[in-house]
N, CA, C and O atoms as a Tinker XYZ file with bonds, in Angstrom:
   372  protein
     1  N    -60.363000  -11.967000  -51.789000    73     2
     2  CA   -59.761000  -13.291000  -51.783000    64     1     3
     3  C    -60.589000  -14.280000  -50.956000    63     2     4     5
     4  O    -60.587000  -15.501000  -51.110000    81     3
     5  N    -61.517000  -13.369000  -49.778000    73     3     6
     6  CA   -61.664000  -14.555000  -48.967000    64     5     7
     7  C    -63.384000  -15.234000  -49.723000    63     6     8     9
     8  O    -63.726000  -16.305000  -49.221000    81     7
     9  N    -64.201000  -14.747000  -50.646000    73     7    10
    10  CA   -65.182000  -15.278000  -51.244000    64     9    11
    11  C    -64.684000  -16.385000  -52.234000    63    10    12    13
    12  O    -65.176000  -17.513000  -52.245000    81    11
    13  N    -63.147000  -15.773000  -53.499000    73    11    14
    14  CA   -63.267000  -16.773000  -53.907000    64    13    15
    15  C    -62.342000  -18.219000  -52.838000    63    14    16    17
    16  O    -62.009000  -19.264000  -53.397000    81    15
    17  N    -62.181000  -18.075000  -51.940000    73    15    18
    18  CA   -61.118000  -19.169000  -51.422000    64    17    19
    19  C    -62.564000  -19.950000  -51.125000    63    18    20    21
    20  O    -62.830000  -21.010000  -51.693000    81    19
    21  N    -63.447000  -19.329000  -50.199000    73    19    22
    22  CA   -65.036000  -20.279000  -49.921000    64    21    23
    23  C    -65.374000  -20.674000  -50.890000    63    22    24    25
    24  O    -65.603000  -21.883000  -50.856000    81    23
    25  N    -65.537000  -20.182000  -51.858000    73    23    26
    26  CA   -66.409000  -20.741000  -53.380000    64    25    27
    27  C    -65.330000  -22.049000  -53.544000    63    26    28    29
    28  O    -65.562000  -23.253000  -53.428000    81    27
    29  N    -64.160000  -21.395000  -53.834000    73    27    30
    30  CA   -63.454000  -23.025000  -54.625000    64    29    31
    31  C    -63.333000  -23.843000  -53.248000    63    30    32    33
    32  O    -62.790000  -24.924000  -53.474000    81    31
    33  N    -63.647000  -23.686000  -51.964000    73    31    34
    34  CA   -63.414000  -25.163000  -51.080000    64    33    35
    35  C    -64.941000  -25.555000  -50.834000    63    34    36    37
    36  O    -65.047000  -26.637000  -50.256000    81    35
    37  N    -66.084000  -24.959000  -51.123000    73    35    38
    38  CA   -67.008000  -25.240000  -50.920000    64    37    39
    39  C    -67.424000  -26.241000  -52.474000    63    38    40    41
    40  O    -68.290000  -27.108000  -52.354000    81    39
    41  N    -66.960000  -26.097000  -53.422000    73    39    42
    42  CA   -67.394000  -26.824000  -54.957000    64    41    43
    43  C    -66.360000  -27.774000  -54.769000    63    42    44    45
    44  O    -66.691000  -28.850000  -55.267000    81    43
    45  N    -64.724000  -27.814000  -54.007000    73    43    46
    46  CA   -63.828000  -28.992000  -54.352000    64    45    47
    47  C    -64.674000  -29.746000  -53.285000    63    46    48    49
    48  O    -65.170000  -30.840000  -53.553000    81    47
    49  N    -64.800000  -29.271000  -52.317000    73    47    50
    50  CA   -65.956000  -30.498000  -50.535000    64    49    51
    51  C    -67.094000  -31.215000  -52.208000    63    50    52    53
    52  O    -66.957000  -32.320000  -52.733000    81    51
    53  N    -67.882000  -30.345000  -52.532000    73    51    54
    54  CA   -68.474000  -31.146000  -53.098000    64    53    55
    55  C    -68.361000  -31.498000  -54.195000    63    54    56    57
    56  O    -69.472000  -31.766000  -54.653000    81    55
    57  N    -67.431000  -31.677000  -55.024000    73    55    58
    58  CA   -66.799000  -32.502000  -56.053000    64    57    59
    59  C    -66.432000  -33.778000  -55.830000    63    58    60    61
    60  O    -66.494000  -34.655000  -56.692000    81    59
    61  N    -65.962000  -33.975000  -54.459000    73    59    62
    62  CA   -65.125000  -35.053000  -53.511000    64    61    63
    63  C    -66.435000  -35.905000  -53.152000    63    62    64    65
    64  O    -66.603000  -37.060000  -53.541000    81    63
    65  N    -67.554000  -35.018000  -52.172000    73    63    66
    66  CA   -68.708000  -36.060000  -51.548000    64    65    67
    67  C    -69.575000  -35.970000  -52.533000    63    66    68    69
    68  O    -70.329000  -36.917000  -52.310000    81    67
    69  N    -69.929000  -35.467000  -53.426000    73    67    70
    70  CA   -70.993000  -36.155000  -54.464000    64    69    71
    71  C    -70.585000  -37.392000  -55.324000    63    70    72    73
    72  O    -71.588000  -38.096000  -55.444000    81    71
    73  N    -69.864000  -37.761000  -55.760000    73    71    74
    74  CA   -69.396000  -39.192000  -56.206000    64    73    75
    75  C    -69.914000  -40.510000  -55.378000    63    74    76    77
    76  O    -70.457000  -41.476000  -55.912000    81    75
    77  N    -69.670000  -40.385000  -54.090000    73    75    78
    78  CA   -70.330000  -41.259000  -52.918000    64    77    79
    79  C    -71.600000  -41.503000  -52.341000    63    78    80    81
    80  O    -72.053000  -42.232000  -51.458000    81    79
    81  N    -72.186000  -40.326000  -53.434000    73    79    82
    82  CA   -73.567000  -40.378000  -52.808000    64    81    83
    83  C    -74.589000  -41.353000  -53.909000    63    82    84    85
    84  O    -74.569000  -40.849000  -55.031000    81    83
    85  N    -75.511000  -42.686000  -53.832000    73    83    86
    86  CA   -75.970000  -42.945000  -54.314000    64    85    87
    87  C    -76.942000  -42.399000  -55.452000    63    86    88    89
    88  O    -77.377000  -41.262000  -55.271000    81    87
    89  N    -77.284000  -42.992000  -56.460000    73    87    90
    90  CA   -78.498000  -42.122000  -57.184000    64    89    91
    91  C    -80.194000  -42.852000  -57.039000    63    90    92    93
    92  O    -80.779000  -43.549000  -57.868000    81    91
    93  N    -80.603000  -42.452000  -55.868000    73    91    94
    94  CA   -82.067000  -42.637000  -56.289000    64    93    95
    95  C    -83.092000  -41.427000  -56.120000    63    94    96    97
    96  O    -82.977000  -40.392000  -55.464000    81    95
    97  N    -84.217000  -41.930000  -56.993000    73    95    98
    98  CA   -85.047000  -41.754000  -57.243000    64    97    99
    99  C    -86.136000  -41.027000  -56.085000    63    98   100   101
   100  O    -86.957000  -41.598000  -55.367000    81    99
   101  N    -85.836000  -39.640000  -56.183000    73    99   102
   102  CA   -87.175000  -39.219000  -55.076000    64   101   103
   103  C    -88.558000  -39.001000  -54.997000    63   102   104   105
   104  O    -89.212000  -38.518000  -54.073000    81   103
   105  N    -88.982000  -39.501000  -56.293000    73   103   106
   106  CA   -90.182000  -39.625000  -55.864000    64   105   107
   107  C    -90.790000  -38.148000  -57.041000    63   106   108   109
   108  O    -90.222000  -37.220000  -57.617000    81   107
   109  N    -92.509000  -38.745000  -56.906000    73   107   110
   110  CA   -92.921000  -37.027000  -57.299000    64   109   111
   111  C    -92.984000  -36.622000  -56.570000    63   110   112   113
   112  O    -93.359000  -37.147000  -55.522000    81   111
   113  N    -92.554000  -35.116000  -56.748000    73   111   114
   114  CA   -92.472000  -33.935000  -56.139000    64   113   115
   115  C    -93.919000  -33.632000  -56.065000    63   114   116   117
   116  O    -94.566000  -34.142000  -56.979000    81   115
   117  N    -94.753000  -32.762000  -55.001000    73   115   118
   118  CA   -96.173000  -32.888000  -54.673000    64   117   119
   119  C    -95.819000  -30.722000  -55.452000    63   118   120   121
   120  O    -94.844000  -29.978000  -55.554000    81   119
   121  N    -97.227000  -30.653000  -55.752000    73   119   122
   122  CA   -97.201000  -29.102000  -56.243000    64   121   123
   123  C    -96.895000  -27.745000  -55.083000    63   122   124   125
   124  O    -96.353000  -26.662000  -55.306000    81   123
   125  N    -97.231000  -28.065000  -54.332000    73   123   126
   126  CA   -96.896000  -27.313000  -53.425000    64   125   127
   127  C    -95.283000  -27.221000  -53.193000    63   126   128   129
   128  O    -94.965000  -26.056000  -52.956000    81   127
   129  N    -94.383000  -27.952000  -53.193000    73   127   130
   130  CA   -93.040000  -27.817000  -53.353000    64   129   131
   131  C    -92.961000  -27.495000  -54.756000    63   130   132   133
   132  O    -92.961000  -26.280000  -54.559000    81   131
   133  N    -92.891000  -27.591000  -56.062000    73   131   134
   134  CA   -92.910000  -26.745000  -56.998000    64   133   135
   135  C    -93.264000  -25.497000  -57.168000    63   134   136   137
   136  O    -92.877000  -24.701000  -58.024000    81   135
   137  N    -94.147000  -25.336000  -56.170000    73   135   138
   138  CA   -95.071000  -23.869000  -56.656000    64   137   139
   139  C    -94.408000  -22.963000  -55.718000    63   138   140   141
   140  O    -94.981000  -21.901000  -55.476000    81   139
   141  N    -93.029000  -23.276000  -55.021000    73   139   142
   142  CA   -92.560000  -22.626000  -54.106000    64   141   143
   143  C    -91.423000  -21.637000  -55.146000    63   142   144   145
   144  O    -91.512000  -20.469000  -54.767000    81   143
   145  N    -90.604000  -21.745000  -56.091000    73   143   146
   146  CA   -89.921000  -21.150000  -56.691000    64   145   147
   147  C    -91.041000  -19.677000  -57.715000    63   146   148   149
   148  O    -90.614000  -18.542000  -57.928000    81   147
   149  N    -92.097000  -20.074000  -58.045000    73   147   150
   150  CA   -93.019000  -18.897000  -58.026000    64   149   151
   151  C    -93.752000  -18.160000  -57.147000    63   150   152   153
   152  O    -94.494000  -17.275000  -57.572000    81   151
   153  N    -93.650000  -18.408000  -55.907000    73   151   154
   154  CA   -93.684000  -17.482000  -54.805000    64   153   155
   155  C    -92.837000  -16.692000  -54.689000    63   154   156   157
   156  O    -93.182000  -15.619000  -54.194000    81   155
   157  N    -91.749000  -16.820000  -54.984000    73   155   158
   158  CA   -90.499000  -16.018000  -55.123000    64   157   159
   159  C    -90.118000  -15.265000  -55.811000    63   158   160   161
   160  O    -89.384000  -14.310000  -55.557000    81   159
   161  N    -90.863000  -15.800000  -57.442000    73   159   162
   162  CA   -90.751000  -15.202000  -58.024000    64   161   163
   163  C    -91.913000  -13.799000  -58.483000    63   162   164   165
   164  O    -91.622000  -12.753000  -59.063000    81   163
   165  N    -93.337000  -14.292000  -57.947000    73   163   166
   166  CA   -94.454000  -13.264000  -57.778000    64   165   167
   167  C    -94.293000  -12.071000  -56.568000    63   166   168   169
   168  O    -94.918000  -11.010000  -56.567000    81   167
   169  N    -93.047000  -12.613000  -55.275000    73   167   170
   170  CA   -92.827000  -11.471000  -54.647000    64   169   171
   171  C    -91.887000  -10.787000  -54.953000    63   170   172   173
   172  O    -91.854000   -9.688000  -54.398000    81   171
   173  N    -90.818000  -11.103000  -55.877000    73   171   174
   174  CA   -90.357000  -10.032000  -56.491000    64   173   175
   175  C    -91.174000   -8.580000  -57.656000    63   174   176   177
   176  O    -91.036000   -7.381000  -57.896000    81   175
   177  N    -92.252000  -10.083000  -58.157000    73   175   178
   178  CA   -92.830000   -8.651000  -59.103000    64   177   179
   179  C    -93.485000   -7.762000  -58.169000    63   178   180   181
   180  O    -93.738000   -6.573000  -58.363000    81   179
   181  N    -93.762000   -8.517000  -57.032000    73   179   182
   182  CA   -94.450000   -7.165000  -55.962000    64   181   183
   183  C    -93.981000   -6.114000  -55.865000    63   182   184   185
   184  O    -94.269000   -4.960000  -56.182000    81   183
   185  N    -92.736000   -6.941000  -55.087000    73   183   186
   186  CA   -91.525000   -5.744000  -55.078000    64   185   187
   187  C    -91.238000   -5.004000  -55.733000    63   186   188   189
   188  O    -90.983000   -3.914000  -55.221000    81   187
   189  N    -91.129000   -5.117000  -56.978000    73   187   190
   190  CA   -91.085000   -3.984000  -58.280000    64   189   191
   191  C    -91.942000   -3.095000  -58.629000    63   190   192   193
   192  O    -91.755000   -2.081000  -59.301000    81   191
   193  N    -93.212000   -3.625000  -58.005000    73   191   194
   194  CA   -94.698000   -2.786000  -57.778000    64   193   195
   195  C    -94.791000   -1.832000  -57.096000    63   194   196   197
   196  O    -95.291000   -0.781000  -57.497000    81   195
   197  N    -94.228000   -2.048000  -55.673000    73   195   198
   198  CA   -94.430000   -1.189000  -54.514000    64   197   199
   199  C    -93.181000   -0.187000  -54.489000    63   198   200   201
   200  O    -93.242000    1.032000  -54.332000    81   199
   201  N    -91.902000   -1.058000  -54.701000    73   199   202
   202  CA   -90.841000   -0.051000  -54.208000    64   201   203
   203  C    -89.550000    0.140000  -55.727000    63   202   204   205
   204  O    -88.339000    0.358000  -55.701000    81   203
   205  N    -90.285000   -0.016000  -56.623000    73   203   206
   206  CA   -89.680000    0.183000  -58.069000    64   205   207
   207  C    -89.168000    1.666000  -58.112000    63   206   208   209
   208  O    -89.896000    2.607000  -57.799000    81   207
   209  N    -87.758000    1.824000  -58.554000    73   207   210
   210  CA   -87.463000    2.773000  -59.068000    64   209   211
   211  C    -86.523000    2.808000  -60.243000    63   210   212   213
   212  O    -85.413000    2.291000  -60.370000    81   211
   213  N    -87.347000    3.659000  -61.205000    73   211   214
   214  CA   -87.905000    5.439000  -60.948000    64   213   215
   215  C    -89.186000    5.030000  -60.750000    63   214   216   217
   216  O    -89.305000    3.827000  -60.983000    81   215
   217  N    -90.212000    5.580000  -60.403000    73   215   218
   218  CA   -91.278000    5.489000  -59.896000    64   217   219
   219  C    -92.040000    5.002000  -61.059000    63   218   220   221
   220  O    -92.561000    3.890000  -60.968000    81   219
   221  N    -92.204000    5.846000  -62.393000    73   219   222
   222  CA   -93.036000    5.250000  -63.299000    64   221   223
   223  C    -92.237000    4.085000  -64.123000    63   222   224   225
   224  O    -92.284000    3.793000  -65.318000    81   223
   225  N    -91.744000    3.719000  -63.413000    73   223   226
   226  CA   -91.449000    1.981000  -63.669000    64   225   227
   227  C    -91.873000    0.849000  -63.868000    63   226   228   229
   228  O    -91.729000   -0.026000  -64.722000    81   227
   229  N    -92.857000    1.110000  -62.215000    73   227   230
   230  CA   -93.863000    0.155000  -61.470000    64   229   231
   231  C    -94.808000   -0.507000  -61.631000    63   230   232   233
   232  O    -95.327000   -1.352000  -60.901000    81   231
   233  N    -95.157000   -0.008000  -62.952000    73   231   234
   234  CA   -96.016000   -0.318000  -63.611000    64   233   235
   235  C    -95.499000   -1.799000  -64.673000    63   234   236   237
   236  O    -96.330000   -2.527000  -65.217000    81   235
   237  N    -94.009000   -1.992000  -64.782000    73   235   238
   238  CA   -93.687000   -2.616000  -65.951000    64   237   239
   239  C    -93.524000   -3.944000  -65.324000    63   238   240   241
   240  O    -93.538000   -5.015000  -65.931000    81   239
   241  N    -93.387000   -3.794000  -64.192000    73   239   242
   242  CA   -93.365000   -5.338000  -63.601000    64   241   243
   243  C    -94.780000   -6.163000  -63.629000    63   242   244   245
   244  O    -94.685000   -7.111000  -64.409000    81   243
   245  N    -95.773000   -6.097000  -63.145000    73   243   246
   246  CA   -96.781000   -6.619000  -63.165000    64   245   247
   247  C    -96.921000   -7.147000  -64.504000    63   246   248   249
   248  O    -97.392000   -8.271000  -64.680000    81   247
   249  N    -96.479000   -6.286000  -65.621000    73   247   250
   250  CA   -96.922000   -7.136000  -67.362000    64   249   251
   251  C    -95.515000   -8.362000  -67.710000    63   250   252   253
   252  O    -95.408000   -9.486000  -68.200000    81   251
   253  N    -94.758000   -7.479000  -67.203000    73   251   254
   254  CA   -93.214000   -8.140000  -67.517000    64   253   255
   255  C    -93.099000   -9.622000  -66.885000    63   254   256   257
   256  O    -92.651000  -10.506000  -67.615000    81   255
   257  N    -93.518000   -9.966000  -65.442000    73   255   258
   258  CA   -93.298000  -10.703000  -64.586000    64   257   259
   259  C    -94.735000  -11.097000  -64.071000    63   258   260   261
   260  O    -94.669000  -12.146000  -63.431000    81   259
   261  N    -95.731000  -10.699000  -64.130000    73   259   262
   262  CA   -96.829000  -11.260000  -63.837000    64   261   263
   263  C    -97.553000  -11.983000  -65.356000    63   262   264   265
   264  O    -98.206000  -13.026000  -65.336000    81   263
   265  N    -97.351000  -11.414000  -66.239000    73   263   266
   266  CA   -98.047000  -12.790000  -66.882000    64   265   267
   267  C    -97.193000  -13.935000  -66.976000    63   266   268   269
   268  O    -97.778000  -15.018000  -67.001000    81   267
   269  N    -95.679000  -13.947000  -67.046000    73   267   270
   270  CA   -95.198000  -15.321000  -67.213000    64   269   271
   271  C    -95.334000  -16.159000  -65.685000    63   270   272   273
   272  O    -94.991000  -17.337000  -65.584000    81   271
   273  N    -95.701000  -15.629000  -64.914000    73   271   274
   274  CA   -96.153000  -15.947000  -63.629000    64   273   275
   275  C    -97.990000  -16.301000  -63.625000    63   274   276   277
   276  O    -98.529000  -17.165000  -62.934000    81   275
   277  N    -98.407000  -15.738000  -64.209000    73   275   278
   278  CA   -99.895000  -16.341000  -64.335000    64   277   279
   279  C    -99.796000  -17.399000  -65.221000    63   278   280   281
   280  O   -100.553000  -18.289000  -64.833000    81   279
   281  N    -99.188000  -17.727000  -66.275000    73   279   282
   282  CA   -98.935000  -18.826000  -67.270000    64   281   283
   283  C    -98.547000  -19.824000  -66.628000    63   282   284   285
   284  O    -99.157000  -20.885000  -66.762000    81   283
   285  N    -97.566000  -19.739000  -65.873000    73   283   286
   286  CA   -96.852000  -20.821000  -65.013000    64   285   287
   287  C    -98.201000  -21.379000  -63.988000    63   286   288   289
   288  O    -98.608000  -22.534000  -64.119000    81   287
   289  N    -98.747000  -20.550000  -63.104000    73   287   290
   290  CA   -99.569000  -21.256000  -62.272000    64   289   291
   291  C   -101.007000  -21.749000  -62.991000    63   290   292   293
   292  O   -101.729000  -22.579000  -62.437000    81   291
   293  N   -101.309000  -21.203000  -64.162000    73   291   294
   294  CA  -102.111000  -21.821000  -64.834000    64   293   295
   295  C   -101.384000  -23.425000  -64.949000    63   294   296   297
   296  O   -101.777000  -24.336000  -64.220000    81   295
   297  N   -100.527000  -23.573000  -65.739000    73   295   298
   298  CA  -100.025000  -24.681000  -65.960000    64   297   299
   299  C   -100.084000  -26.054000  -64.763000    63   298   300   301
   300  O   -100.578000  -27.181000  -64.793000    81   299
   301  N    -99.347000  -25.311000  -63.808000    73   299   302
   302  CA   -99.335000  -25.670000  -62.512000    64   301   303
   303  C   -100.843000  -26.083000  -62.075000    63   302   304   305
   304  O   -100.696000  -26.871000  -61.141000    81   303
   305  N   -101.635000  -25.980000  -62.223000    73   303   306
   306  CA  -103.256000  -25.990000  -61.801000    64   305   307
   307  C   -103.721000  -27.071000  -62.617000    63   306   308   309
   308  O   -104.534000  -27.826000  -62.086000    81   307
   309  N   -103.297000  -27.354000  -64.056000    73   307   310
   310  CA  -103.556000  -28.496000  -64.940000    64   309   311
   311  C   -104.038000  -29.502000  -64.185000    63   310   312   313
   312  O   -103.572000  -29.275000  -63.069000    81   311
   313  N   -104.877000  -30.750000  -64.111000    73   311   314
   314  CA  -104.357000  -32.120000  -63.617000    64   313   315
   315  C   -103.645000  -33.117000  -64.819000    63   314   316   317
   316  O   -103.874000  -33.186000  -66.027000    81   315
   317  N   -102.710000  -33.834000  -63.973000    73   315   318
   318  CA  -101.674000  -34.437000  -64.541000    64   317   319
   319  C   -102.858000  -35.527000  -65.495000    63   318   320   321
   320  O   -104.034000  -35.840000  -65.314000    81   319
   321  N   -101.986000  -35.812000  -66.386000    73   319   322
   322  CA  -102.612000  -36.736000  -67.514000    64   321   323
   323  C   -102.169000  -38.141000  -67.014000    63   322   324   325
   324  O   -102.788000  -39.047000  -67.571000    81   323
   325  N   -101.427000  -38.463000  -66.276000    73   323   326
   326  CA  -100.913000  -40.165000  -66.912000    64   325   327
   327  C   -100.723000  -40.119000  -65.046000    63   326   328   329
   328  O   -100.990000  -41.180000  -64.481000    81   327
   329  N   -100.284000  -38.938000  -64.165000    73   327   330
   330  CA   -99.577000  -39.358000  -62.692000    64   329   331
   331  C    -98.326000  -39.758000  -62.938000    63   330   332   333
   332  O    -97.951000  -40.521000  -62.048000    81   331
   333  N    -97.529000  -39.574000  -63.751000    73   331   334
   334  CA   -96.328000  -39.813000  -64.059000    64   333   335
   335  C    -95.438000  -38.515000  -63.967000    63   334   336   337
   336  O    -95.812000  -37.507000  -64.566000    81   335
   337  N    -94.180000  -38.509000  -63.178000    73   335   338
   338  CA   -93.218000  -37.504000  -63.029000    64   337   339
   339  C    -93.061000  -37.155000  -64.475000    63   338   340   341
   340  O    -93.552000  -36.214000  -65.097000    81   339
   341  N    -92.148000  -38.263000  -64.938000    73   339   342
   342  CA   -91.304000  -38.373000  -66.437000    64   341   343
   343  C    -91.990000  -39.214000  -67.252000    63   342   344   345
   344  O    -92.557000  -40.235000  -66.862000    81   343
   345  N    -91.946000  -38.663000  -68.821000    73   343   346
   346  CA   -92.654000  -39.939000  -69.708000    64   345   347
   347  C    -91.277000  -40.920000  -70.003000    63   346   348   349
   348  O    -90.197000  -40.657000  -70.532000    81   347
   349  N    -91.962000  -42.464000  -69.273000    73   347   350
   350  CA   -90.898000  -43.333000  -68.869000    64   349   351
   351  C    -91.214000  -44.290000  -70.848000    63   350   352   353
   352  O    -90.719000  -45.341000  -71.254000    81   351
   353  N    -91.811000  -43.702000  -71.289000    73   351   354
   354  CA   -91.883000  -44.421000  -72.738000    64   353   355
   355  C    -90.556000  -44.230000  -73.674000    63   354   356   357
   356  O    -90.454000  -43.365000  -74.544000    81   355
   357  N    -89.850000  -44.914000  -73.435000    73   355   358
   358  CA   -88.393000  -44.765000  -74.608000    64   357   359
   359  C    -88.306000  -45.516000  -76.155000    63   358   360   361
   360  O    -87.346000  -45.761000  -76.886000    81   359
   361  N    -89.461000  -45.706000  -76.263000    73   359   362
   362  CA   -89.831000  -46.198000  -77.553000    64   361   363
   363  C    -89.542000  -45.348000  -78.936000    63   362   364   365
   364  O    -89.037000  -45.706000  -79.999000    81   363
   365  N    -90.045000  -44.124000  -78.512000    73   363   366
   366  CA   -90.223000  -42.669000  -79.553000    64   365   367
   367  C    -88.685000  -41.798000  -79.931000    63   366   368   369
   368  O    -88.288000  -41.028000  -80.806000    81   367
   369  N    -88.154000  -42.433000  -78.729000    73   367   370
   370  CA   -86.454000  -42.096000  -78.775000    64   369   371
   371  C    -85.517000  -42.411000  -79.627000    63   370   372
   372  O    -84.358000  -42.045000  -79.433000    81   371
């Protein structure tokens, strides 16, 4: 009882103070704060590397989770075309 009583007063608190909170614009995000959710996600495939079980497992992470993790930081490595967060062109819409 006592997780869901936190869950529903922690989502009604913020049901209540998000309405009040203005909407702007933060800015681009620099890559290094992006590239932080694939750190997280490349030390898990570690983790699955080193301490995977059943043992011949260990092997399945590195293909499973490391190439969509090499794809991503490839991507990530691109340079931006325009310096634009969002394409602000609403013409095509």
């Amino acid at each position: 009882f006592g997780w869901w009583l936190t869950t529903f007063l922690i989502t009604w608190i913020h049901e209540l103070w998000e309405p009040r909170l203005p909407l702007e614009p933060l800015g681009r995000l620099k890559k290094v704060v992006i590239a932080l959710p694939l750190v997280g996600y490349g030390s898990l495939c570690l983790g699955g590397l080193f301490v995977g079980l059943p043992v011949d497992t260990r092997i399945v992470s590195p293909f499973a989770m490391g190439l969509p993790l090499l794809l991503a930081l490839v991507r990530l490595a691109e340079p931006d075309q325009d310096g634009k967060a969002v394409d602000t062109n609403l013409e095509g819409a």
